[in-house]
Each structure stands twice: as C-alpha cells, then as structure tokens.
N, C-alpha and C positions, 0 to 999 in steps of 0.2 A: 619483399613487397607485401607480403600476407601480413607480417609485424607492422609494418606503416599503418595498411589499409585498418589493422584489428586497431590499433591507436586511436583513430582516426575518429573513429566508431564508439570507441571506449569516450572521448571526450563528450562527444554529445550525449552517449548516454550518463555520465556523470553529470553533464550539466545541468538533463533533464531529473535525477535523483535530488540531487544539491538543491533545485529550483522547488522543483512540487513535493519533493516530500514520498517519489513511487512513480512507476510508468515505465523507469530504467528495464524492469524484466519483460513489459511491453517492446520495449524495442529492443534488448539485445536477442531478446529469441530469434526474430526475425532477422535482425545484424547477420548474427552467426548462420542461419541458414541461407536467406538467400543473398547475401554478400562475402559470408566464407565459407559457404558449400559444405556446413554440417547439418546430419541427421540433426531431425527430431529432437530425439530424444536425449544423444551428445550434449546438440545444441542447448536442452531444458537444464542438464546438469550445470556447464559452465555456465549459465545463465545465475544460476542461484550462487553459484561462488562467486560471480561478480559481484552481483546487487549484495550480497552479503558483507563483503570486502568495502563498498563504496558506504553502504549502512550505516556501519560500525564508524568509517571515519566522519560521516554527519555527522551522528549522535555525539563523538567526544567535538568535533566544532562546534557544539549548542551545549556543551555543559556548562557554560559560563552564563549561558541565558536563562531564561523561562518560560522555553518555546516546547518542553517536554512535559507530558503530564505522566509521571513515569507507574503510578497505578496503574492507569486505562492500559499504559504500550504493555506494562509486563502481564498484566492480566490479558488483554489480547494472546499475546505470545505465548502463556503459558498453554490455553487452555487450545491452542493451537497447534502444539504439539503431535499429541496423538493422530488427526485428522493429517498434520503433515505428514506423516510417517505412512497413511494409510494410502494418502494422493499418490505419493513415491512407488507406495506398491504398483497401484495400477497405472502408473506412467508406464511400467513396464510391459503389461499388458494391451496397452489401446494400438491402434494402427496408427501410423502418420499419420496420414491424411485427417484422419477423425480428431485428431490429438491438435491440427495447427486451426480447426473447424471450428472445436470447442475455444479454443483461444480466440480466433476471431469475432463468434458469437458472443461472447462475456465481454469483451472489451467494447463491443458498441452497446450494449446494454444500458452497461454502467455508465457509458458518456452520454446516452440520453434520460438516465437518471438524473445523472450531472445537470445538463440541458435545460430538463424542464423544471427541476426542483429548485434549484440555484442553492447560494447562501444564503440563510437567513439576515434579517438586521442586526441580529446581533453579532452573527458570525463577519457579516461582514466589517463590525466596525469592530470586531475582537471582541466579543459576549463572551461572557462567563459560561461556565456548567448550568444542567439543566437547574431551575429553580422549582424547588417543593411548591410555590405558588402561597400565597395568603390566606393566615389563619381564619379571618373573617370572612371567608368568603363576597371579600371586594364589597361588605355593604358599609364601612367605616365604624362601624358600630362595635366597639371591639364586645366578646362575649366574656361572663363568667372565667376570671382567672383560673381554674382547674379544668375546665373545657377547652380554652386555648390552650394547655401544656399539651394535653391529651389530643386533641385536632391536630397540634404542630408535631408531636411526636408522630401519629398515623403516615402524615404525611410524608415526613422522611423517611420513613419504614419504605411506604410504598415507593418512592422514588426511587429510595437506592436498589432495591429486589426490582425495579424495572430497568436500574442500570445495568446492573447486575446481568440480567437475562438479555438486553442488548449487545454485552461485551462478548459471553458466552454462545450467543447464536453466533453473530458476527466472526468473531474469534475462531471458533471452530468452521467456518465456510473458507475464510481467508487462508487456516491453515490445509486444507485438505488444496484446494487450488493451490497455494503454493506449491506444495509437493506433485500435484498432478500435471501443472502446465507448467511448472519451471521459472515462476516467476517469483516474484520478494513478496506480490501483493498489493502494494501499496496502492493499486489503482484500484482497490478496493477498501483499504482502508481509510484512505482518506476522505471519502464519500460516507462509508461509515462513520466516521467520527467525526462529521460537520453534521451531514443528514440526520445520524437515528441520536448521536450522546450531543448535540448542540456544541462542540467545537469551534473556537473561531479558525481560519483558514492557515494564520501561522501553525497555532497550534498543534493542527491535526499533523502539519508535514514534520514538525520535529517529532512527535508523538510516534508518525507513521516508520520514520526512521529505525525509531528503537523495535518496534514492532517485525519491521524486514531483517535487521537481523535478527531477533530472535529464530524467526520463520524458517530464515535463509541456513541457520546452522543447526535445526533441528531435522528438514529436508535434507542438508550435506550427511548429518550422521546415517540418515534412514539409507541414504545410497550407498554409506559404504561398503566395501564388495564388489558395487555394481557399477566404481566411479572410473572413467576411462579419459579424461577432461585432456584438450589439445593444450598443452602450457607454453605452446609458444603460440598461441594464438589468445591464451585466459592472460596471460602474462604482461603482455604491451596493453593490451583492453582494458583491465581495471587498474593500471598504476599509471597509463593518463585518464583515467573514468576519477581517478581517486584527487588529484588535482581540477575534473572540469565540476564536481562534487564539491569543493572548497569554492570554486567563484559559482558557482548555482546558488551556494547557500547567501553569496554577497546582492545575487540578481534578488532572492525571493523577499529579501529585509527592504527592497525599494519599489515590491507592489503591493497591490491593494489586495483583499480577500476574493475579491467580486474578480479581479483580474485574474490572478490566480486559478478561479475556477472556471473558467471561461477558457485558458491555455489548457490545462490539464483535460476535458473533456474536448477540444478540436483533437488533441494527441492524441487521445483513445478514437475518436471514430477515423482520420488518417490512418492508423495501425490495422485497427479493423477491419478497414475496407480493403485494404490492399494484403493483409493473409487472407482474410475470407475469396478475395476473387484468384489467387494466386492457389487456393489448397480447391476450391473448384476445378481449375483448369489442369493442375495436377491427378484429376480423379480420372 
C-alpha cells in the first residue's frame, strides 16, 4: 500500500518538475512526511534523490530543443556546490520543527515575489537575455566612430560582470538551500532567472532543470555517510515521478509564460501554508 500510495505521489510530483521546471522538492518533502510518515530530515534526503533522478530525465528530454541555456544552469550549479555541501551540514544540525518553518517561510516568500513581480514583457513573449542597452544613448545621433567602440565595449563589460555577480549570489543561495531544506531548488531558480538574468519562462524551466540536478547530486554526495533513504518508498516515487516528468514537459510546451508563472507561485503559497500551519501546531 506504502508503494502505491509513494507512486501516487511521485506522479504529481513529476508532473509538477516536468511542468515548471522546480517545486517537485516543494512537494515531496511534505509527501514524504506527512503522507509517508518520515522524519524531517529522511524525508529532505529522499527528497533530493528524487528531484535529482526526475532532473536529469528533463534535461536529456530538452536536448533536442533550446529550452536550456546551459552557461547560466552550469554556472548556477557550479558555484552552488560548495554552499550545498554546507546546507547539508547544517540539515543535520537544525531541529524539525525549525527545519519544516524555514521551509515554509521561504516558499511563501518567493510566491509572493512571484505574485507581485510577475514576468516581464519580454519574458512573457520569450525575450532574450539582458540587453547592454544602446550605444547613443537613445538620442539617435550616433557619436564619433571610436566613442561608440569604446561606450559599446563598457557596456558589455559591465553587463556581463553584473550577470556574473547575479549567477554567483543567486547560485550560491540556491545551493546552500538545497542542501539545507532537501529540496532541488528550483522554486528558486526559476524566479531567479526570469526575475534578476531576464529569462523567458520556458527558458528558465529547462535552464532550471539542469541546475536541480547539478544541486541535487552535489547535496547527495555531501550526505554520504549520513544517507539512510527508504528504497521502497524512494523507489515507486521517482520511476512514476520520472514518467509524470515526460507528460509535464508535454503540459508546459502548451502554456504561456504569464500562465506558467501564475501556477508555479499558487504551488508555492498552497505548500507553504499548509507546512507552515502544520510545523506550528506540531510545536
């Protein structure tokens, strides 16, 4: 019955991976605790093998496209590493209670970041990357040929060293969270890389993909030693999580951006509200 129900569970949360691109370790943390009766902190381990396992099968279903911008995902993940490693530490450290609090509190956060920022216009119709903006300064007049080399070089300089330091704040937040709350992330990445690097909304979720796994198997390495994962419960979860992952990715090709992020932030504050009133009333 445990294998059904862990199935069961595992489809929506692949569907939910597949579709937006992250939010799967939103919801299997909670799956696993309060619908298959594991701890915490169990629970944060098989969480990250799942979303890691579903990840990885995204990513190779979008190699055929151009839904990945795979600088941003690997430079995300790279520089997330270390911070995963560190979150891992103190996963082991925190109390429950404190541990499903912090999760709750970060998930509504970020859905009313979601909320009130929304996508941009360009994001929503599928914009490109941020743009260095124009040499003339918008007055049509173009200036001295050696001035516009030199103004258009500046300007790239500075964009890219501010992408740069977006990827690396960002990157580094995402992976320490990962490793601390047991999740892939993604419900922070893909906020990230619509919000701060201008993402359109496919974008970000195949982007986001490659990102959860990185996250997801640099967290698994940080635990090991400390890994005690249910396999008959990780096991039915993410090999129907890994098929509801393949029709997610068929749902999110037939919405808009603007929809997209509109779903993805009701997910975050439903989750949120209900671990947050649930690790209250547990106190």
């Amino acid at each position: 019955m445990t294998g059904v129900l862990a199935g069961a569970l595992g489809l929506l949360v692949g569907l939910v991976i597949g579709t937006l691109g992250g939010g799967g370790g939103v919801l299997a943390v909670p799956a696993l605790v309060y619908a298959l009766g594991q701890d915490a902190r169990t629970a944060t381990t098989g969480s990250i093998v799942i979303v890691g396992i579903i990840s990885a099968v995204g990513v190779l279903a979008r190699l055929r496209g151009r839904t990945i911008d795979w600088r941003t995902g690997l430079g995300f993940g790279v520089v997330g590493v270390p911070t995963a490693w560190a979150g891992s530490l103190l996963n082991r450290a925190v109390p429950q209670p404190l541990l499903l609090l912090s999760f709750a509190a970060l998930t509504l956060l970020i859905a009313v970041l979601m909320l009130v920022r929304g996508p941009s216009a360009d994001q929503r119709t599928g914009g490109a990357d941020i743009s260095p903006g124009s040499a003339d300064g918008g007055s049509g007049v173009p200036p001295v040929a050696g001035v516009t080399v030199v103004l258009e070089a500046r300007t790239r300089r500075r964009a890219r060293v501010r992408r740069i330091a977006k990827i690396v704040g960002a990157g580094s937040v995402v992976g320490f969270l990962t490793g601390f709350l047991g999740v892939g992330g993604g419900f922070l990445v893909v906020p990230a890389l619509t919000m701060l690097l201008g993402l359109s909304m496919p974008a970000a979720v195949g982007t986001s993909l490659l990102v959860l796994t990185v996250n997801s198997l640099s967290s698994t390495v940080a635990r090991i030693g400390h890994l005690d994962p249910d396999w008959a419960v990780i096991g039915p979860f993410a090999a129907v999580a890994v098929l509801g992952a393949l029709g997610g990715k068929l749902v999110a090709d037939r919405m808009s951006g603007a929809a997209l992020n509109r779903t993805f932030a009701g997910l975050l504050v439903v989750v949120g509200l209900f671990v947050g009133v649930q690790s209250l009333l547990a106190l």
